[in-house]
PDB file of N, CA, C and O in Angstrom:
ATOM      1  N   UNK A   1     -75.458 208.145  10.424  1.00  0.00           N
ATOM      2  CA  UNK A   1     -74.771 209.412  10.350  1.00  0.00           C
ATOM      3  C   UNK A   1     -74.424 209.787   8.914  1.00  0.00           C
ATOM      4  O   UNK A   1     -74.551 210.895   8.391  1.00  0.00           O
ATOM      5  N   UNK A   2     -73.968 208.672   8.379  1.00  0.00           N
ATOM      6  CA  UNK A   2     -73.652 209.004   6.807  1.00  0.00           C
ATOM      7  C   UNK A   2     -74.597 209.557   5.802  1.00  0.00           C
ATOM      8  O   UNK A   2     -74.193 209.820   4.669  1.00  0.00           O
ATOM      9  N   UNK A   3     -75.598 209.711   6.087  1.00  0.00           N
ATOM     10  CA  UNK A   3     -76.931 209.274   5.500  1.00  0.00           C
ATOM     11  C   UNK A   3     -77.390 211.129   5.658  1.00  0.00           C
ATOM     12  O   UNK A   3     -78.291 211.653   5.004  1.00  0.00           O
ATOM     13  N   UNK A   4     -76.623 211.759   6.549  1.00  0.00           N
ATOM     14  CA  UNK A   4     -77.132 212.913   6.765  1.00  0.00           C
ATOM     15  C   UNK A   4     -76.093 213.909   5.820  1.00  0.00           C
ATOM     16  O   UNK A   4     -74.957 213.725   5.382  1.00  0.00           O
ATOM     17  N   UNK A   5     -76.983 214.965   5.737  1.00  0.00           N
ATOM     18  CA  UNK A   5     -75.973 216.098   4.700  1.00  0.00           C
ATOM     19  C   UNK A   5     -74.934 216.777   5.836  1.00  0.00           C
ATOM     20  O   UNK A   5     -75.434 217.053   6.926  1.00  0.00           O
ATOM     21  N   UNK A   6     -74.029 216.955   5.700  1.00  0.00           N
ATOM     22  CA  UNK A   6     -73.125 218.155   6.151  1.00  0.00           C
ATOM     23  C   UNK A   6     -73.700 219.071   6.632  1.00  0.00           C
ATOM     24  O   UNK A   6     -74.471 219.725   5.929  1.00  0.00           O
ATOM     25  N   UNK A   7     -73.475 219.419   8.110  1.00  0.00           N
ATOM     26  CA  UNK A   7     -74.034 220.313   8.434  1.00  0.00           C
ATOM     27  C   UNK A   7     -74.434 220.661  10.503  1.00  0.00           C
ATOM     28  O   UNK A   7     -73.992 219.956  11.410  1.00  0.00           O
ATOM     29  N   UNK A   8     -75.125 221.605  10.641  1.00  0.00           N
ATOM     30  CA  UNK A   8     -75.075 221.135  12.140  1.00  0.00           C
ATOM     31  C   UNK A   8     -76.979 220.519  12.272  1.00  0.00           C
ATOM     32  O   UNK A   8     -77.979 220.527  11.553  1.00  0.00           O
ATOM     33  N   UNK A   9     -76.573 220.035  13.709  1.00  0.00           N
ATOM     34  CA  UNK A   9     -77.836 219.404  14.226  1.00  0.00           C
ATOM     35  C   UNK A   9     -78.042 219.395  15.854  1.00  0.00           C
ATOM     36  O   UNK A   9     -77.392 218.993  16.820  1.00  0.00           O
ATOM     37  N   UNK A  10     -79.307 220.062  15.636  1.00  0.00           N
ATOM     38  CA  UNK A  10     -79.614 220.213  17.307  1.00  0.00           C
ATOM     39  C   UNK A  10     -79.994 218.710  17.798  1.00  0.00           C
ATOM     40  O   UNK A  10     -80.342 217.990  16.862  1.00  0.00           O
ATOM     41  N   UNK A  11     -79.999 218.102  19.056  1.00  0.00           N
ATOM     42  CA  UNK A  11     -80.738 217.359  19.332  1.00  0.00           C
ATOM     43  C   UNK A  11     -81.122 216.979  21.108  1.00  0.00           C
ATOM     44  O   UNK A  11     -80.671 217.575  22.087  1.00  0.00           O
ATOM     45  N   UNK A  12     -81.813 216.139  21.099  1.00  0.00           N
ATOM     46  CA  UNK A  12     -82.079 215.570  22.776  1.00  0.00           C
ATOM     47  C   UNK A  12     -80.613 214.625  22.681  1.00  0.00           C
ATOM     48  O   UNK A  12     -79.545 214.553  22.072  1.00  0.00           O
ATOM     49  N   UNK A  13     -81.572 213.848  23.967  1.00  0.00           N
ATOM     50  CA  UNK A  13     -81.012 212.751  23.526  1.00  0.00           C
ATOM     51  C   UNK A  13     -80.823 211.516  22.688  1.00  0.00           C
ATOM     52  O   UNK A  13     -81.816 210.890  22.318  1.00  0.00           O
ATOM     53  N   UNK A  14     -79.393 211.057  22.307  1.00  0.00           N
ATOM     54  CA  UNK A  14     -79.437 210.270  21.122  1.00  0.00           C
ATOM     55  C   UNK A  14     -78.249 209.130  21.323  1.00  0.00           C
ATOM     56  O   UNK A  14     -77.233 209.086  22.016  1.00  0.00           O
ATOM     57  N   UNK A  15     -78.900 208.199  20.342  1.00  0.00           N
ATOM     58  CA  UNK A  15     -77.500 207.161  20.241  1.00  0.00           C
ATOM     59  C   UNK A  15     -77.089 206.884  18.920  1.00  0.00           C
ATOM     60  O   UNK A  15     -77.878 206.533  18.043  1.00  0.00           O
ATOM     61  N   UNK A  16     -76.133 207.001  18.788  1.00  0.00           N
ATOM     62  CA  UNK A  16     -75.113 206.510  17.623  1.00  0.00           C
ATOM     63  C   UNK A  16     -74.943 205.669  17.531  1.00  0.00           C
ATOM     64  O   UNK A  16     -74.374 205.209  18.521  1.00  0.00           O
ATOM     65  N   UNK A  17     -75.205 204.646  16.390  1.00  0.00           N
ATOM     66  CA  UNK A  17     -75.539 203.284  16.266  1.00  0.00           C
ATOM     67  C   UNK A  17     -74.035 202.648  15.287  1.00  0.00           C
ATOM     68  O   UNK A  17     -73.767 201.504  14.921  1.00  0.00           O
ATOM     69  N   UNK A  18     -73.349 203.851  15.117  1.00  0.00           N
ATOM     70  CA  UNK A  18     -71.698 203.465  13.782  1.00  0.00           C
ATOM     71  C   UNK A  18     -72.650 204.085  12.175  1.00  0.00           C
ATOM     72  O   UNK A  18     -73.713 204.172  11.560  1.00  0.00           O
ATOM     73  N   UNK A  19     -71.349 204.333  12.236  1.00  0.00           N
ATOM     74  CA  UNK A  19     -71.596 204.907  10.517  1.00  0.00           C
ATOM     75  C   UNK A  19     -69.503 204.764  10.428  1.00  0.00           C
ATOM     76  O   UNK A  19     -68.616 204.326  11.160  1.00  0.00           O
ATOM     77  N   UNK A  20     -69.605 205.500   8.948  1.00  0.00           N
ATOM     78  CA  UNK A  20     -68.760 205.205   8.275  1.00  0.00           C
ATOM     79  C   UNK A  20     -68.609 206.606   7.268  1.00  0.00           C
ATOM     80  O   UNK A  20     -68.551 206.533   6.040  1.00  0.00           O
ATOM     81  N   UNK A  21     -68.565 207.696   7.931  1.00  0.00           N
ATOM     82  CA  UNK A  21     -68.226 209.177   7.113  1.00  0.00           C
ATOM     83  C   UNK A  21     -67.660 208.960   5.627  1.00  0.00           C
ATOM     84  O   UNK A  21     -66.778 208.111   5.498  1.00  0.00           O
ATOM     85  N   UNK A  22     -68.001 209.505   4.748  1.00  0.00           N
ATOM     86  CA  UNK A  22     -67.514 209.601   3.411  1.00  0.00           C
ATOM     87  C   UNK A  22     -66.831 211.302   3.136  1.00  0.00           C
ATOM     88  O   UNK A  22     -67.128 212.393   3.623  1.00  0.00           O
ATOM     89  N   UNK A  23     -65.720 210.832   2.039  1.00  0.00           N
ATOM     90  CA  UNK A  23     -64.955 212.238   1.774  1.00  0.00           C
ATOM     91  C   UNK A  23     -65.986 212.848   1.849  1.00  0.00           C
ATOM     92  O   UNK A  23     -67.125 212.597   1.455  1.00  0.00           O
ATOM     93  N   UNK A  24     -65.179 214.378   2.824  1.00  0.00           N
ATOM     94  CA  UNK A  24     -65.553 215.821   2.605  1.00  0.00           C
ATOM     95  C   UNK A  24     -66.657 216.199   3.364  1.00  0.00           C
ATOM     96  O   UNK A  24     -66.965 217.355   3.655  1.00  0.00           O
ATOM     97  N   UNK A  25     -67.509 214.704   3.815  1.00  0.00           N
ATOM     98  CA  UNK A  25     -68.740 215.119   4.978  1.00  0.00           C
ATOM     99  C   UNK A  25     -68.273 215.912   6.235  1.00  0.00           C
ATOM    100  O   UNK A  25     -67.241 215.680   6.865  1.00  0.00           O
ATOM    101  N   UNK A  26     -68.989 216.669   6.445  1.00  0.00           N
ATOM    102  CA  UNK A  26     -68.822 217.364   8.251  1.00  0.00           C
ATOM    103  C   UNK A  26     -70.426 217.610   8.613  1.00  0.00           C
ATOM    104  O   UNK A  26     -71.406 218.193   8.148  1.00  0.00           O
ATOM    105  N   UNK A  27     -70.065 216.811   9.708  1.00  0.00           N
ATOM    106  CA  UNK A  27     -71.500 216.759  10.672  1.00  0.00           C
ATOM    107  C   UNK A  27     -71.106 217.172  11.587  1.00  0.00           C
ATOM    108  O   UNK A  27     -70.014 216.850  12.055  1.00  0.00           O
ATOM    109  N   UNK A  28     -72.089 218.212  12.220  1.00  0.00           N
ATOM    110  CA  UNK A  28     -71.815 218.931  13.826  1.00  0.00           C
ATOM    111  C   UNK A  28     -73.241 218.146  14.397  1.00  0.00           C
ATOM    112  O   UNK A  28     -74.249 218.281  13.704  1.00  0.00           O
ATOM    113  N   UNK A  29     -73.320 217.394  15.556  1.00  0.00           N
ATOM    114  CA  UNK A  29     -74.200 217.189  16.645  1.00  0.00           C
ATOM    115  C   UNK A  29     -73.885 218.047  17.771  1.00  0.00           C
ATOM    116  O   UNK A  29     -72.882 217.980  18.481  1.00  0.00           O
ATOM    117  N   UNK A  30     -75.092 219.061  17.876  1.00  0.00           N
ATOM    118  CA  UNK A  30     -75.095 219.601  19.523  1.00  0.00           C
ATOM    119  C   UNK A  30     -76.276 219.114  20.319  1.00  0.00           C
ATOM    120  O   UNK A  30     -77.364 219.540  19.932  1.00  0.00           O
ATOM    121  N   UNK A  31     -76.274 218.188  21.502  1.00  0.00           N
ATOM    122  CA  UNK A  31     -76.807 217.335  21.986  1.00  0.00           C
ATOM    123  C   UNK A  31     -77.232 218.532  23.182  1.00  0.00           C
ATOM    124  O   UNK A  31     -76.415 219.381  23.540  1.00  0.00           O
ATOM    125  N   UNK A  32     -78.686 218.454  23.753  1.00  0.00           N
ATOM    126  CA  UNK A  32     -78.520 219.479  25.397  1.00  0.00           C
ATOM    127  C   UNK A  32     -78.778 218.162  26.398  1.00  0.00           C
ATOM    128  O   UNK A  32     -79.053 218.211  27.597  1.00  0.00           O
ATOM    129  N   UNK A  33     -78.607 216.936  25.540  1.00  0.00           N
ATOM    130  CA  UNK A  33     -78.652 215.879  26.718  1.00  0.00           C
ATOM    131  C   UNK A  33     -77.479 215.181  26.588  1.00  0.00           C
ATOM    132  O   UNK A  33     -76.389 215.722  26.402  1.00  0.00           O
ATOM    133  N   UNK A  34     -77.700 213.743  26.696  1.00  0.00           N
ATOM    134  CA  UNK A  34     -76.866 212.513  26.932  1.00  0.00           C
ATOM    135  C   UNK A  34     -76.893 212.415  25.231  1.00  0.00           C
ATOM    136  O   UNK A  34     -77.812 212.734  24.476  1.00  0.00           O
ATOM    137  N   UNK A  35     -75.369 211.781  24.858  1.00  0.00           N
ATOM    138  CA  UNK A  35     -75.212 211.158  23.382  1.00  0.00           C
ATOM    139  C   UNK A  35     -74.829 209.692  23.839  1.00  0.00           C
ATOM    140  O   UNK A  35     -73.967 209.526  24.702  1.00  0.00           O
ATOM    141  N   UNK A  36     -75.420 208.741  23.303  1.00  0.00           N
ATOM    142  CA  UNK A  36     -74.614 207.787  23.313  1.00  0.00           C
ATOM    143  C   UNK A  36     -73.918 207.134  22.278  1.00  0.00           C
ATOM    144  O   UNK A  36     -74.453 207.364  21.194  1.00  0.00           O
ATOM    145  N   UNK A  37     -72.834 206.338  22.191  1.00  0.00           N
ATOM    146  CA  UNK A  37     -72.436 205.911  21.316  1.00  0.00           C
ATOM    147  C   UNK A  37     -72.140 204.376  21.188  1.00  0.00           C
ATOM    148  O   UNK A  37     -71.309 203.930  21.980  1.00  0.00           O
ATOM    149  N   UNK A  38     -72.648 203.607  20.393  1.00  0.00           N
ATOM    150  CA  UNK A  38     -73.011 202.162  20.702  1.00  0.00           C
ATOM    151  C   UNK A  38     -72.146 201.223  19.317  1.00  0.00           C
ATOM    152  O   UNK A  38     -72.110 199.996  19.403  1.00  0.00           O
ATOM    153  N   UNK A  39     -71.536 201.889  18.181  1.00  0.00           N
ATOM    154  CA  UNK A  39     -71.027 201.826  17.186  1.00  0.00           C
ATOM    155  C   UNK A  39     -69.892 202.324  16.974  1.00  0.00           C
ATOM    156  O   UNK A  39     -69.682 203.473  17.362  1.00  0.00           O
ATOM    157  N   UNK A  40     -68.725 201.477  16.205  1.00  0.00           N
ATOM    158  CA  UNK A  40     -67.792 202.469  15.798  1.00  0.00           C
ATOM    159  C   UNK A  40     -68.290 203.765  14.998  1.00  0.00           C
ATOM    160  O   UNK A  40     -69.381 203.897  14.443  1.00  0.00           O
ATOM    161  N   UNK A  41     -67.118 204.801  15.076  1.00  0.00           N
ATOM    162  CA  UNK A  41     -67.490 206.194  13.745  1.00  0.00           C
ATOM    163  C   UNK A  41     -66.496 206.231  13.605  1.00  0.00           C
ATOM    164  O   UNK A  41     -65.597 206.442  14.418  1.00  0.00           O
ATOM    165  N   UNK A  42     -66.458 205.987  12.306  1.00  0.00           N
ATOM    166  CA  UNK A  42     -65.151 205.993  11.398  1.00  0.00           C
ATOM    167  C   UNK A  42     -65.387 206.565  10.295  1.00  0.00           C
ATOM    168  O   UNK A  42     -66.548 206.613   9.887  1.00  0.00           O
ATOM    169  N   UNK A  43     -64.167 207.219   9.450  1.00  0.00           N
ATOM    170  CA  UNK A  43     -64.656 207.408   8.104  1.00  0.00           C
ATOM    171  C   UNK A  43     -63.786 207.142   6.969  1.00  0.00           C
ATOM    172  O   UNK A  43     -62.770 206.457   7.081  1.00  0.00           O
ATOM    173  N   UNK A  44     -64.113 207.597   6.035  1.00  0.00           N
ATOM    174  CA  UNK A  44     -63.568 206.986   4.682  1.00  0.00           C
ATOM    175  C   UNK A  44     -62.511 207.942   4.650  1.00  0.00           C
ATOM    176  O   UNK A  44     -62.403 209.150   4.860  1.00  0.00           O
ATOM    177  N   UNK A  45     -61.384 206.512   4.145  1.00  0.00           N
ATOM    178  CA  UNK A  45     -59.906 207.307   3.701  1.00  0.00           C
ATOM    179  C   UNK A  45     -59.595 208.372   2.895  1.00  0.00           C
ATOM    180  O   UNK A  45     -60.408 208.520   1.983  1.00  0.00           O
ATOM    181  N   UNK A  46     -58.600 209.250   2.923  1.00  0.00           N
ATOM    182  CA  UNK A  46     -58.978 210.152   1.551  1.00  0.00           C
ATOM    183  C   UNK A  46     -57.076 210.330   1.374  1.00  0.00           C
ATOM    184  O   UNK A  46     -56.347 209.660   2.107  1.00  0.00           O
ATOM    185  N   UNK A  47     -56.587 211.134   0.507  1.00  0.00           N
ATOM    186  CA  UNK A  47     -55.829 211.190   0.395  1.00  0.00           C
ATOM    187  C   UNK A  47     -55.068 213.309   0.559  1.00  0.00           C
ATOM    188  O   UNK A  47     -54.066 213.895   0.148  1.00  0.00           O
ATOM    189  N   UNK A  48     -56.257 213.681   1.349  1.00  0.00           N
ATOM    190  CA  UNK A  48     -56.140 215.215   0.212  1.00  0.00           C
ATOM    191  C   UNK A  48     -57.006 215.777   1.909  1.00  0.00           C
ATOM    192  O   UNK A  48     -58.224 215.734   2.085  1.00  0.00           O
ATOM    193  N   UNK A  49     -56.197 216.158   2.730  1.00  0.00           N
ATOM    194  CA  UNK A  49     -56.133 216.510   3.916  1.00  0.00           C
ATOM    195  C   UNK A  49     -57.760 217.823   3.921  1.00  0.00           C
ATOM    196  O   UNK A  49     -58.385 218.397   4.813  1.00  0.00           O
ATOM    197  N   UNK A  50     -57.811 217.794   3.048  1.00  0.00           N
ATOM    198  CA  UNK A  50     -59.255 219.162   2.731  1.00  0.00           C
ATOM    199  C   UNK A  50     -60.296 218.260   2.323  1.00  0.00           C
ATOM    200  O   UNK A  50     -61.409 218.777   2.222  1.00  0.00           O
ATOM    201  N   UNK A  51     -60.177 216.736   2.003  1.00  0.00           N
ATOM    202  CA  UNK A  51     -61.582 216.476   1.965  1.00  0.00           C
ATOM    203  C   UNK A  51     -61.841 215.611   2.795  1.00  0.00           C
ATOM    204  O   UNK A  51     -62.866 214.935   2.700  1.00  0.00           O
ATOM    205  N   UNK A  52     -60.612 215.397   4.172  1.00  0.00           N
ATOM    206  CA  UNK A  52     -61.093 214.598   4.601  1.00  0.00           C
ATOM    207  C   UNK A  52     -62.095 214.829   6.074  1.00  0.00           C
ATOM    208  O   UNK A  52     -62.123 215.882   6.712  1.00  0.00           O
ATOM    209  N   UNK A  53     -62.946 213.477   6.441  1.00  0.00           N
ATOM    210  CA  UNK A  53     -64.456 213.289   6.892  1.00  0.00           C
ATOM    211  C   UNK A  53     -64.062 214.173   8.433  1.00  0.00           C
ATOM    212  O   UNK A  53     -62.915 214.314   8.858  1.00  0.00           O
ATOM    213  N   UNK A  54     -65.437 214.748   9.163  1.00  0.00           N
ATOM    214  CA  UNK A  54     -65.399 215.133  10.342  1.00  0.00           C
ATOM    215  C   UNK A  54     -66.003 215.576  10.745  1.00  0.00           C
ATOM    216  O   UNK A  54     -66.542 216.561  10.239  1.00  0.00           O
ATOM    217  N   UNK A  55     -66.359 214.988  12.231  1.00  0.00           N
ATOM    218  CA  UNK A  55     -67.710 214.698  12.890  1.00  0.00           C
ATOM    219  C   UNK A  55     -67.344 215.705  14.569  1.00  0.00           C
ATOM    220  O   UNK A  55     -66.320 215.661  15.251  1.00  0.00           O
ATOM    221  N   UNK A  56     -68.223 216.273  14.726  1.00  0.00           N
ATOM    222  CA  UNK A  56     -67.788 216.907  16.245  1.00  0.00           C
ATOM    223  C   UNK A  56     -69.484 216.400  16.968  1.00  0.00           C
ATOM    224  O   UNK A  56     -70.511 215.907  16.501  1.00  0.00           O
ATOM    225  N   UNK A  57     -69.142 216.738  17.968  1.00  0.00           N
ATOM    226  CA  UNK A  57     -70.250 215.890  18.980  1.00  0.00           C
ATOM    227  C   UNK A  57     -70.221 216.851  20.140  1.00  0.00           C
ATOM    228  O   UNK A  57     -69.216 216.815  20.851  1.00  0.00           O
ATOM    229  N   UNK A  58     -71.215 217.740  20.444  1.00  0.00           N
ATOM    230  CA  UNK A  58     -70.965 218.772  21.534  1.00  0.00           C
ATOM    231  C   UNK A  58     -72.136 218.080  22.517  1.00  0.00           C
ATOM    232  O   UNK A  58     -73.258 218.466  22.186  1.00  0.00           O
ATOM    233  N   UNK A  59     -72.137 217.300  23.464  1.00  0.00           N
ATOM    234  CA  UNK A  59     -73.440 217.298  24.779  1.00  0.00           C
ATOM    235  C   UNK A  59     -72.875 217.734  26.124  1.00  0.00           C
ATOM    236  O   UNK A  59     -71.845 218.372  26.338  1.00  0.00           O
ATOM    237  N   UNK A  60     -73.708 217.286  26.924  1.00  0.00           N
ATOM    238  CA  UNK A  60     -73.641 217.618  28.255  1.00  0.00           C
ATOM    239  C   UNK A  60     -72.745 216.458  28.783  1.00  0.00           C
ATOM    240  O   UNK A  60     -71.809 216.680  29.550  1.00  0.00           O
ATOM    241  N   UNK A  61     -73.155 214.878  28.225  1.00  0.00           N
ATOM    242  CA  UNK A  61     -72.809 214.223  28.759  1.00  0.00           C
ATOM    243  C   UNK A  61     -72.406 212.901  27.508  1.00  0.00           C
ATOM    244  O   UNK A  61     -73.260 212.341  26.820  1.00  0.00           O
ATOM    245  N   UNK A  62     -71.405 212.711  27.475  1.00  0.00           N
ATOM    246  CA  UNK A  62     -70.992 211.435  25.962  1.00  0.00           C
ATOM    247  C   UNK A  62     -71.328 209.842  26.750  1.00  0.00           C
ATOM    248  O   UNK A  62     -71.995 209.907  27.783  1.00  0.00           O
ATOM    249  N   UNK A  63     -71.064 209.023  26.470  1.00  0.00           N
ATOM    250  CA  UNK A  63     -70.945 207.471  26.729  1.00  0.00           C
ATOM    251  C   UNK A  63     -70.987 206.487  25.767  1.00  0.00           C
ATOM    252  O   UNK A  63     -72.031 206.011  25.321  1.00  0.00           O
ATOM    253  N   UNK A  64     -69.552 206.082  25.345  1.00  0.00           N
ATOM    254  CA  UNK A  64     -69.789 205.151  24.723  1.00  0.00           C
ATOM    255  C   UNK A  64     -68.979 203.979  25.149  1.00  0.00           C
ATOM    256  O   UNK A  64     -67.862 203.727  25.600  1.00  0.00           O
ATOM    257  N   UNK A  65     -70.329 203.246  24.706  1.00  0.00           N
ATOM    258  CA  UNK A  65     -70.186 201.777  25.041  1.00  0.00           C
ATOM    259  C   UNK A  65     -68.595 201.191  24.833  1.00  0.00           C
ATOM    260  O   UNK A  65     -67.674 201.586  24.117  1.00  0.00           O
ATOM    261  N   UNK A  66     -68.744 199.774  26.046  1.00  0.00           N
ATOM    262  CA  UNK A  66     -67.605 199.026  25.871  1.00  0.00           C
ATOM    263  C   UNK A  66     -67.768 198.410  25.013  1.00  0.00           C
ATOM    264  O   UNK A  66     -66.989 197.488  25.253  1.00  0.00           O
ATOM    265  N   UNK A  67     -68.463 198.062  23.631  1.00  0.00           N
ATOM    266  CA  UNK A  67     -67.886 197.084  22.579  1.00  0.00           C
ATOM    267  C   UNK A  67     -67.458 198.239  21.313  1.00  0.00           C
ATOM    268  O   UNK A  67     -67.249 198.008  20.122  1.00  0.00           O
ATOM    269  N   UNK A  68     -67.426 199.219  21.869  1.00  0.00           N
ATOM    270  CA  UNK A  68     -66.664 200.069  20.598  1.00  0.00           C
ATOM    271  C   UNK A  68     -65.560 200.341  20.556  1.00  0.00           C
ATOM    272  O   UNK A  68     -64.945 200.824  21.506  1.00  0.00           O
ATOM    273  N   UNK A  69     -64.976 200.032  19.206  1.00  0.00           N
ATOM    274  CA  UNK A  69     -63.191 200.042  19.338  1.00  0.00           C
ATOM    275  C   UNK A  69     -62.859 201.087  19.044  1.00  0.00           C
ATOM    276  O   UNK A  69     -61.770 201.490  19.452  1.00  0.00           O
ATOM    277  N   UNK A  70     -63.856 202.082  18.051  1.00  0.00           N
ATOM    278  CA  UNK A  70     -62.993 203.210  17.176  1.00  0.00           C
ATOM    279  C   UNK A  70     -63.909 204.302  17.204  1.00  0.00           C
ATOM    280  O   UNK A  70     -65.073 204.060  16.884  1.00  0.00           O
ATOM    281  N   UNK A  71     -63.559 205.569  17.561  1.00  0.00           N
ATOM    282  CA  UNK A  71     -64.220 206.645  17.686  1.00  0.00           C
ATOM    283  C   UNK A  71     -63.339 207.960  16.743  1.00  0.00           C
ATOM    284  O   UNK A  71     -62.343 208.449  17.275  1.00  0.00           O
ATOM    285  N   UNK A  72     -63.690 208.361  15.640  1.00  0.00           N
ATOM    286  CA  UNK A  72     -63.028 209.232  15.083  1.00  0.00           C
ATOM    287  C   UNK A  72     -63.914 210.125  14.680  1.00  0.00           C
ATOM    288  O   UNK A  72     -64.670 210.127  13.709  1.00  0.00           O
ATOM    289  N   UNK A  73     -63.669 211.177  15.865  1.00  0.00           N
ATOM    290  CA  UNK A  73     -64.579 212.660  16.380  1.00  0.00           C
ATOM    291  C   UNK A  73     -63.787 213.157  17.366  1.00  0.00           C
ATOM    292  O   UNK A  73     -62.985 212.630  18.137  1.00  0.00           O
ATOM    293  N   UNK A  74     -64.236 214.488  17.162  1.00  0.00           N
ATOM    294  CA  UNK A  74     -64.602 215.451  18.124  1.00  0.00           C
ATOM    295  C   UNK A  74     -65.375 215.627  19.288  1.00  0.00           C
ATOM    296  O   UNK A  74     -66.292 216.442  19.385  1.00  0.00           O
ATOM    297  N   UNK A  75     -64.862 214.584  20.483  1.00  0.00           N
ATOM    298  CA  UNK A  75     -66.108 214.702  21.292  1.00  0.00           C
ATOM    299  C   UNK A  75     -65.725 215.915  22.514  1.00  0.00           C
ATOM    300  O   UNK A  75     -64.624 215.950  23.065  1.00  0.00           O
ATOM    301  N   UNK A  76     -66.651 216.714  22.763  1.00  0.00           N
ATOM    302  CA  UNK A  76     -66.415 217.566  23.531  1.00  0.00           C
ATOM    303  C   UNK A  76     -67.969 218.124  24.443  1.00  0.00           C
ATOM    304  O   UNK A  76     -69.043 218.427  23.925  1.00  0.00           O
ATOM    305  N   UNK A  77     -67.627 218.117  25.863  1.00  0.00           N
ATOM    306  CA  UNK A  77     -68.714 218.581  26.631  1.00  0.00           C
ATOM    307  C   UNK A  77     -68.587 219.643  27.754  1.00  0.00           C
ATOM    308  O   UNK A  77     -67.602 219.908  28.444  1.00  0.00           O
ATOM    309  N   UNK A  78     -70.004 220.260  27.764  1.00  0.00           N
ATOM    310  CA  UNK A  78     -69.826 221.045  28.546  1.00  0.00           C
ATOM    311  C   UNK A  78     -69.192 221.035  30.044  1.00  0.00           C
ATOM    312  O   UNK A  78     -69.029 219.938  30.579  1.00  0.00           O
ATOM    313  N   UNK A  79     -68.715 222.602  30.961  1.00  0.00           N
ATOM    314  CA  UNK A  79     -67.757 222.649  31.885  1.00  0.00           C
ATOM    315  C   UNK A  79     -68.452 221.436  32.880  1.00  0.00           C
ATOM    316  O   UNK A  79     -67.576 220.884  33.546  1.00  0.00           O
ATOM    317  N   UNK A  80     -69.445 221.047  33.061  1.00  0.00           N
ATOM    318  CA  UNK A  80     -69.791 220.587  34.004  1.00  0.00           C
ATOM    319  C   UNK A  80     -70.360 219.077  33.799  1.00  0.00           C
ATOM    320  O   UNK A  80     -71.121 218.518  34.589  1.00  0.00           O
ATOM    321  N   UNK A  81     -69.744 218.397  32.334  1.00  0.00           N
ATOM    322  CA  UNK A  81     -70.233 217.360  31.739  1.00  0.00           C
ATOM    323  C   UNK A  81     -68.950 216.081  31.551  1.00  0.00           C
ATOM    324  O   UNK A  81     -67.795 216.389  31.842  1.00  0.00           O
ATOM    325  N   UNK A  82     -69.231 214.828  31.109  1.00  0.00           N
ATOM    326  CA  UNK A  82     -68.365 214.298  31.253  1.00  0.00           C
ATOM    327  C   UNK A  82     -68.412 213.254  29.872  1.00  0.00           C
ATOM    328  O   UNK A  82     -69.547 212.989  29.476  1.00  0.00           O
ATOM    329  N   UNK A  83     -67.076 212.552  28.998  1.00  0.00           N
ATOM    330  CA  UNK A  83     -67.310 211.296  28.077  1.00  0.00           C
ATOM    331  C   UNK A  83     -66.886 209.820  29.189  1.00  0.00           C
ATOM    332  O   UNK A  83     -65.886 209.658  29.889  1.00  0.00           O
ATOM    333  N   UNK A  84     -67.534 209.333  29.079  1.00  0.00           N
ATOM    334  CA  UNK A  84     -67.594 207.876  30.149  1.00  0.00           C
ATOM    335  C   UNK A  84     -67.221 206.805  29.091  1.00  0.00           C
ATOM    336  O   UNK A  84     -68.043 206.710  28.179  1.00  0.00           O
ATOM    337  N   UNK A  85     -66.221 206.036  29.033  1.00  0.00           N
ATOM    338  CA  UNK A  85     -65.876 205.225  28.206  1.00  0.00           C
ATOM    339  C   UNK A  85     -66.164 203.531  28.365  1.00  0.00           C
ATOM    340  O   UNK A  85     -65.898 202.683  27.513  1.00  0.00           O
ATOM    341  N   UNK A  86     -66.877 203.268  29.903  1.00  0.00           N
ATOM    342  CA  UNK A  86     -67.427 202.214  29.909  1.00  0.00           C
ATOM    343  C   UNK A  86     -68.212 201.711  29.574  1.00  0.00           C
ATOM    344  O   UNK A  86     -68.065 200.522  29.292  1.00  0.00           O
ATOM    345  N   UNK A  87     -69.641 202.425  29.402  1.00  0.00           N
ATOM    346  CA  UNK A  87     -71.390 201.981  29.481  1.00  0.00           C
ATOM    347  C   UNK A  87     -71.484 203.092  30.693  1.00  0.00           C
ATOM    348  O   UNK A  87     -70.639 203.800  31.241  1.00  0.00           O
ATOM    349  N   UNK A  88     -72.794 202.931  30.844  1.00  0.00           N
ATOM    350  CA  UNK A  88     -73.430 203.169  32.138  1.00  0.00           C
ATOM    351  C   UNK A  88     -74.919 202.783  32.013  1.00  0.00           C
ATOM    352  O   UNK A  88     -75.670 202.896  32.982  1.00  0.00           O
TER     353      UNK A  88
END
């Protein structure tokens, strides 16, 4: 995730493997499938409320895995979609 510029991104389906946001990044994912999430997302500390990191995550359907401790996003899905916090 870090690795990508600021900005939005269409996609299928996908999995999030953890990253680690750096000041001032904003990544938008709009998913029309399943996202998964298999990694923490976290990001880098900042001190200065305007540069700090942020990630939104729009699908149909979220899931992230049970060995992830830390999720710092925006996850949000459509009226008829759901985030599942076990696996599946």
């Amino acid at each position: 995730m870090n690795s990508l510029a600021s900005g939005e991104y269409n996609a299928g389906n996908v999995t999030l493997t953890g990253s680690k946001l750096s000041v001032g990044k904003s990544i938008v994912i709009k998913s029309s499938g399943v996202v998964r999430i298999s990694g923490d997302l976290l990001y880098t500390d900042t001190n200065d409320v305007r540069q700090l990191p942020q990630l939104i995550i729009y699908a149909k359907n979220i899931i992230i895995e049970p060995s992830v401790g830390e999720v710092n996003a925006w996850l949000i899905t459509q009226k008829d979609g759901y985030v599942m916090h076990c696996g599946a």
